[in-house]
N, C-alpha and C positions, 0 to 999 in steps of 0.2 A: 194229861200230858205223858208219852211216852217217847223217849231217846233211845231208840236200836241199834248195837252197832254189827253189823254183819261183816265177820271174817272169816277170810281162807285159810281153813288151820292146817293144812299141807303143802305141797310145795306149789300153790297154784293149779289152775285148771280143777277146782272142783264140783262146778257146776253153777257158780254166783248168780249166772245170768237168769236162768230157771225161779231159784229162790227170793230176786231180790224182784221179781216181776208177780210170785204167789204170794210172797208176805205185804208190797207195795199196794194191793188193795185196801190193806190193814191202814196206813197211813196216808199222810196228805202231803209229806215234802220227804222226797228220794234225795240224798247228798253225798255224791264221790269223792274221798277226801285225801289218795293219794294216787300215785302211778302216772301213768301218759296213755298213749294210742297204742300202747306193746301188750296192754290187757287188749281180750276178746270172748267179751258175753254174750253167750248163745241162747236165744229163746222160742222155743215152737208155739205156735198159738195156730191151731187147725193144721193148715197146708201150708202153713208160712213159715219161714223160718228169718230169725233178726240176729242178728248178728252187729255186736255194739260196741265202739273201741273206747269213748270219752263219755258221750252222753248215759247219766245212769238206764237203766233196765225200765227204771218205773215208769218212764217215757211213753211204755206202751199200755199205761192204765190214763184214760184220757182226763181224769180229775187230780192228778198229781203233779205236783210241780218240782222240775228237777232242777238240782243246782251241783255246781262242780265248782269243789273247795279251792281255798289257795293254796293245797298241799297237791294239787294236780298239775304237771305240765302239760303245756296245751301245743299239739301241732293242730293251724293254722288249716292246712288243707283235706287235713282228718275230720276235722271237728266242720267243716262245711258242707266235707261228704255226708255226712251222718244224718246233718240239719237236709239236704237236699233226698240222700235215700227215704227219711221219714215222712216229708213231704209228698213225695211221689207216692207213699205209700197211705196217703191220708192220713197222714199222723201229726198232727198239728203243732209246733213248738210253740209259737207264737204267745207269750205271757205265762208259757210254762217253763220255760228253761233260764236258768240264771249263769251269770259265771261270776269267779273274784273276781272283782280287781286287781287283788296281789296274787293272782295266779299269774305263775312264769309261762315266757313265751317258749318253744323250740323255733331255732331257727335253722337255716340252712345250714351252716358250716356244724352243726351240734350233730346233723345224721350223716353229714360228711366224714366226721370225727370218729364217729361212733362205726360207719361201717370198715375204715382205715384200720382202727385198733383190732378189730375183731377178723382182720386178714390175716396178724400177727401170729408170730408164735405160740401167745399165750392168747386164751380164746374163753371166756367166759361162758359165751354163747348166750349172748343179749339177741335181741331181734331188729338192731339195725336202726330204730327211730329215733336218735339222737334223746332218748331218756335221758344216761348218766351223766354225758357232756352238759346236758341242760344242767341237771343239779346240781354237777360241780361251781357250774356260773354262778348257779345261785348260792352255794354256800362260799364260794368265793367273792359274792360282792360285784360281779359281775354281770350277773342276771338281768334281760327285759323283761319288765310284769306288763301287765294289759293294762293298768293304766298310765303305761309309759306311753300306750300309743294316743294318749289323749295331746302331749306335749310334742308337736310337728317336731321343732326347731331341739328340743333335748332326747329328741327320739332317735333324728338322723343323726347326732354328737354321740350317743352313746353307741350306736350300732358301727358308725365309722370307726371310732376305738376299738370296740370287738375287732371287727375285720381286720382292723393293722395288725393286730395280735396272731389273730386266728390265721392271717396269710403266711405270716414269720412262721409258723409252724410247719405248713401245708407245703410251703416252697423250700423250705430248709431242713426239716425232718422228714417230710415224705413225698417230698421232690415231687411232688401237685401243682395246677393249676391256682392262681390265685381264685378268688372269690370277687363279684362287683360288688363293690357298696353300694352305690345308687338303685341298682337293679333289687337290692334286697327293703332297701327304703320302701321305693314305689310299694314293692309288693305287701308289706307288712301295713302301708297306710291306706292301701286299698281292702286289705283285713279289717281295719276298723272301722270303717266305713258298715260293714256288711253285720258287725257284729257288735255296734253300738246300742242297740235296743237290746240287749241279754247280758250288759252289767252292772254287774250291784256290789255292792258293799253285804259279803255276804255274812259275817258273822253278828255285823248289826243285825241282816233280817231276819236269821237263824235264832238268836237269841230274843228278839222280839215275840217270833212265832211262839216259841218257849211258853213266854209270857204269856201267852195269850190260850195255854194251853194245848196247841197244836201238838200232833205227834208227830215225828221225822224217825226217818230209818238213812244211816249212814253206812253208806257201800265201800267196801276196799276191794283192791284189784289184787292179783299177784295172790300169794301167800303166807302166814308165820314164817315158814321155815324158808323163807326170800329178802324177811327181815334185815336192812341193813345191820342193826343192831342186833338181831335174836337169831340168823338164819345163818346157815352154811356157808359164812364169808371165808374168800372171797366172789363164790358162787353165789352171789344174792342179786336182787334188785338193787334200784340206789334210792328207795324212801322208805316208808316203815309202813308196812302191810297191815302193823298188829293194831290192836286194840286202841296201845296208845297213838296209835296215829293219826286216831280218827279225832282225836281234840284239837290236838297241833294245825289237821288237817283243814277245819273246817273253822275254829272258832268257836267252838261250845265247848266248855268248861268242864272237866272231871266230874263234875258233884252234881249235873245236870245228867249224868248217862244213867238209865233205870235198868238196861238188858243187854247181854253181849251172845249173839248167837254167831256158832260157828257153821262154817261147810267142810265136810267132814265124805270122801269121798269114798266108796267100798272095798277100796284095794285101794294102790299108790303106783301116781305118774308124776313124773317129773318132765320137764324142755332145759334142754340144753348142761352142760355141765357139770359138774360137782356130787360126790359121793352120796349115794341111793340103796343103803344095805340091802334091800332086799328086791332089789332090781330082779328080774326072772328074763334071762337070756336065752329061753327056749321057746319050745312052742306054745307052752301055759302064756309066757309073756305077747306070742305074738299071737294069740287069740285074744287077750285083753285085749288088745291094740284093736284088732280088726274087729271085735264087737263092740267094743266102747268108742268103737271109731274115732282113738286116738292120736287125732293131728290137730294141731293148733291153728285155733281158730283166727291168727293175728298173721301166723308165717307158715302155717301149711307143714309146719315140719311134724314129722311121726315123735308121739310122743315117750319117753321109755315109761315101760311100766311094771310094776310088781305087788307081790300082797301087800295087803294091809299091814299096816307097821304099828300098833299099839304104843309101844314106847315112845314115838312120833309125838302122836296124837297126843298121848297125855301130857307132854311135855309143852305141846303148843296150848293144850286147855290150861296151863299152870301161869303162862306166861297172857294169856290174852283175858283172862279170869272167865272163862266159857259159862255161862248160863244155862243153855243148853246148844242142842246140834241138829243140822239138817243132815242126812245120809242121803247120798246122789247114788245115780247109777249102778244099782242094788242089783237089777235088773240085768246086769251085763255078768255078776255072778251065775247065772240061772242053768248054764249050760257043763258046768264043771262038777266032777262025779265027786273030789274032794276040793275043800277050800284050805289053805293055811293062812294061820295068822302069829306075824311075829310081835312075841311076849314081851322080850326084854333082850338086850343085846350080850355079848360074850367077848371080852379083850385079855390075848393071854390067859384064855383060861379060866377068867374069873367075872362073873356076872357085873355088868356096870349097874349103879345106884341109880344113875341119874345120865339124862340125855347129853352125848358129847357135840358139842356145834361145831368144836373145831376139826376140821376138815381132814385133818393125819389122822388122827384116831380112830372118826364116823368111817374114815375108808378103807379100815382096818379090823372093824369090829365084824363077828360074826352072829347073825339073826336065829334068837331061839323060836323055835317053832311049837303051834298045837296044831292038830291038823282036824277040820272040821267036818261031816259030811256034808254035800250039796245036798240041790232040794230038788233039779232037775227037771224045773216045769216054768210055764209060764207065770211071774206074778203081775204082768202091767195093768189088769184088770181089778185089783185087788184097793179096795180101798179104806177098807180099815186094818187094824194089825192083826185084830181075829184071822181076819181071808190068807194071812201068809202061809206058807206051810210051812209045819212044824221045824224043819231046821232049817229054814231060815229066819222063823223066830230066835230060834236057838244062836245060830249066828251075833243076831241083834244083839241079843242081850249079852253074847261072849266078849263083843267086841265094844260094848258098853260097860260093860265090869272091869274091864283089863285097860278101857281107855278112860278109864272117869270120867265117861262125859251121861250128861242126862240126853237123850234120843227125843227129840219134838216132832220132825220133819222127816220123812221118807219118799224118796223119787223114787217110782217104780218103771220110769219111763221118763224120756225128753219132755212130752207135751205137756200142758199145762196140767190137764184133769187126772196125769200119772202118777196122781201124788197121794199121801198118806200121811193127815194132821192128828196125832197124837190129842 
């Protein structure tokens, strides 16, 4: 029996998609245990490329059976896209995919909400799918779960409440359109209709499997540092990315988890908002970009990018208790004559201890640097860690010492066979 739980221990976008499709061989049940359709995991296999917003990664290994927790929100028209792109693609879901039942629903007025607010002044720089609105329903008591669409008659009572609510807003604070209730009825009970053979009660079959010795790998979207709780609020997601989330998220228990691996990305990109010390606003930054061809795979937006940030890192392996790490896109360093990698940070002068979350400070602090040589050559071919060349060995192990993380996993490349297993 082994419990894996895989996280983004930067700020998102470290390559999940990739890892959780090369380790998903390893196991028999793939389970996404927080986030919405605002994640976007990208996986190559030959000529193909997948691209996957709800349904986990493992999807594309045809003996794994995927399941998405009740710490996921679920949009209704996302999650059919995916079931219909896979299909078209010969990829069968059929007695492989599960959902909660206590996963919440997104509904329409929740990315109505969510794109109003982000018109605003103040602008987080969410991606518009009615995530945070969903979660606030849900921790306000407010929330439909999917098995709310079992009960016709408290289905349409509870949604008509929503909408009285949510129109008082739309009409009186931002002088909107109301919303039909009826029309959202219909549409949600012809959701369930479609998507009544893929739900279970998933912590019972989660912990059953347990029992029975199976081994599960538990996927998170986003990243630590997105953390509502651990991350740069109020620049964060609105669930918990980390480690602990994946128990909350899913229904398996603390004392059942055997492994926590992280993703662990070769520099640092961030989307949308909030202080990024060592963001690179020149042309170093916009070659990251355009090799690592950083734009997000969910909204298309260009993503910022900068060096590796050490003190980051080790501060997300403290907090999610890391095992060891996958390093992504290693590969996109190859063309840089020097690399830098920031050590520890500087506030007023005087070196900080310990990683600052809150947002005045982190946007304040200045990034100590070592600066590395490049290695200036191709390594996607390279598949053990012999074959690298020597400084970007050197590299490895810099930014392994300085981040206390132990190194398992190394992407030398998108596609599948571009990898390097420790």
């Amino acid at each position: 029996m082994s419990v894996t739980i895989l996280v983004g221990s930067q700020w998102g976008d470290e390559g999940k998609g990739k890892i959780v499709d090369i380790l998903s061989e390893n196991y028999e049940i793939v389970t996404r245990y927080q986030g919405g359709a605002n994640a976007g995991h990208t996986v190559e296999i030959g000529d193909k490329k997948y691209i996957l917003h709800l349904i986990p990664s493992g999807i594309l290994r045809k003996d794994v059976i995927c399941v998405i927790g009740n710490g996921v929100v679920v949009d209704p028209n996302a999650l059919l896209e995916e079931i219909e792109l896979l299909e078209k693609n010969n990829i069968s879901v059929k007695g492989r995919l599960f959902i909660s039942h206590n996963a919440h629903l997104i509904m329409p007025y929740h990315k109505l909400l969510d794109s109003i607010s982000e018109s605003g002044d103040v602008k987080i720089g969410t991606t518009g799918r009615g995530i945070g609105p969903c979660y606030i329903d849900k921790y306000a008591r407010k929330g439909i779960k999917i098995v709310d669409l079992l009960d016709r008659e408290g289905l349409e009572q509870k949604i008509r409440q929503n909408i009285i609510e949510k129109n008082t807003i739309l009409k009186k604070v931002y002088d909107r359109e109301e919303l039909d209730a009826s029309e959202i009825v219909k549409e949600y009970v012809e959701f369930d209709k479609k998507i009544d053979q893929y739900i279970k009660d998933v912590p019972q079959f989660l912990n059953n499997a347990i029992s029975e010795g199976k081994s599960i790998l538990l996927e998170g979207a986003q990243g630590a540092l997105l953390d509502v709780d651990h991350g740069t609020y109020p620049f964060v997601t609105s669930s918990s990315p980390t480690s602990g989330g994946a128990c909350t998220g899913s229904g398996i228990p603390p004392n059942k988890i055997t492994n926590v691996v992280g993703i662990v990305k070769a520099y640092t990109t961030r989307v949308g908002y909030g202080p990024f010390p060592t963001e690179l606003l020149d042309e170093d930054g916009e070659k990251l970009r355009k090799i690592g061809a950083e734009y997000g795979a969910t909204t298309g937006r260009p993503r910022r990018c900068g060096w590796f940030d050490a003190a980051l890192v080790n501060y997300s392996s403290m907090i999610n208790g890391l095992d060891e790490v996958a390093i992504t896109k290693l590969d996109v360093l190859s063309e840089f004559d020097e690399i830098k990698v920031c050590v520890a940070y500087e506030l007023d002068g005087k070196q900080l201890k310990s990683f600052p979350t809150d947002v005045d400070r982190l946007s304040k602090v200045k990034p100590v640097y070592e600066v590395l040589p490049g290695w200036k050559s191709d390594i996607s071919k390279a598949r053990t860690f012999d074959e690298l060349p020597e400084n970007c060995k050197k590299y490895l192990n810099f930014i392994s010492e300085k981040s206390n993380i132990k190194i398992k996993i190394i992407s030398v490349g998108p596609k599948r066979n571009e990898t390097i297993i420790m």
